[in-house]
N, C-alpha and C positions, 0 to 999 in steps of 0.2 A: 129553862126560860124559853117560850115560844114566841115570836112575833107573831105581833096583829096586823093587822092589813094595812096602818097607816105606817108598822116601821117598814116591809115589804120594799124592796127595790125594783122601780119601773124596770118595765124589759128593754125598754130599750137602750137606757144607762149601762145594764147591765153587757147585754149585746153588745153594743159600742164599744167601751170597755176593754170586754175582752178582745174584740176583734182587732180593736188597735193597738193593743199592749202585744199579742202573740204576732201580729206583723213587723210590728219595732221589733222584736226578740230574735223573728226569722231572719229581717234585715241584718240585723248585728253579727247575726251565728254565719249567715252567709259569709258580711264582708272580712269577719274573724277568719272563716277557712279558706279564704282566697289570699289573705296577705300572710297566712300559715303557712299556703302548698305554693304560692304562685314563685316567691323569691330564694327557697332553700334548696337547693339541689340533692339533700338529703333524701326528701320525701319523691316520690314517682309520681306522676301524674294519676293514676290508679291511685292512688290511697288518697289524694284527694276529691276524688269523684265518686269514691265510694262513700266518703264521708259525707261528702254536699248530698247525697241520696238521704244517707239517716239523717241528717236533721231535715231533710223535706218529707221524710216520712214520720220522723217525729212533729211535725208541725201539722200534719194532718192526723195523725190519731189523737194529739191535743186537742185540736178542733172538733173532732168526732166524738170524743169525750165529753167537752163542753157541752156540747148541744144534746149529747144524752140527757147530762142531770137538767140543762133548760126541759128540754120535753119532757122527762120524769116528775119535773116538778119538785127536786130533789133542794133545787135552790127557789127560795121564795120571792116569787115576782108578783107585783102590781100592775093589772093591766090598767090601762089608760083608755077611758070611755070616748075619749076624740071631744068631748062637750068645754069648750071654753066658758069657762064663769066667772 
C-alpha cells in the first residue's frame, strides 16, 4: 500500500514531532539518572557520568538517524508550497 501525496506528512509536523518527543525523552532519561546516581551511595560518581554520556550520545545518533531517513526521503514528507488559499 503506497501513499499519495495527499496522505504524505508535512515536514514540518513531522520535524517538530520528532524533535520534541526525543527532547522530552532526553529530559526524562537525564532527570531518571540523576535521582539514580545523585541519592545512593552504592553507585560512584563515575558510573554515573558515564551513563549521562550514553544517553547524550544515544540522543545524538537518534537524531542523526532521523535526519538520515528525512533526507533519504525514506519517510514520506509533503512539502508545503508557502501559497495561502
Amino acid at each position: 500500500m503506497s501513499m499519495s501525496d495527499d496522505d504524505s506528512i508535512p515536514r514540518w509536523v513531522l520535524e517538530t514531532a520528532v524533535a520534541a518527543g526525543s527532547v522530552i525523552a532526553v529530559i526524562g532519561a537525564l532527570y531518571y539518572i540523576g535521582l539514580s546516581y545523585e541519592f545512593d551511595p552504592i553507585y560512584e560518581a563515575e558510573q554515573g557520568g558515564e551513563i549521562l554520556v550514553y544517553a547524550l550520545i544515544g540522543f545524538i545518533l537518534f537524531m542523526v538517524a532521523v535526519g538520515l531517513l528525512i533526507a533519504m526521503n525514506i519517510i514520506p514528507l509533503r512539502e508545503e508550497d508557502g501559497n495561502a488559499t
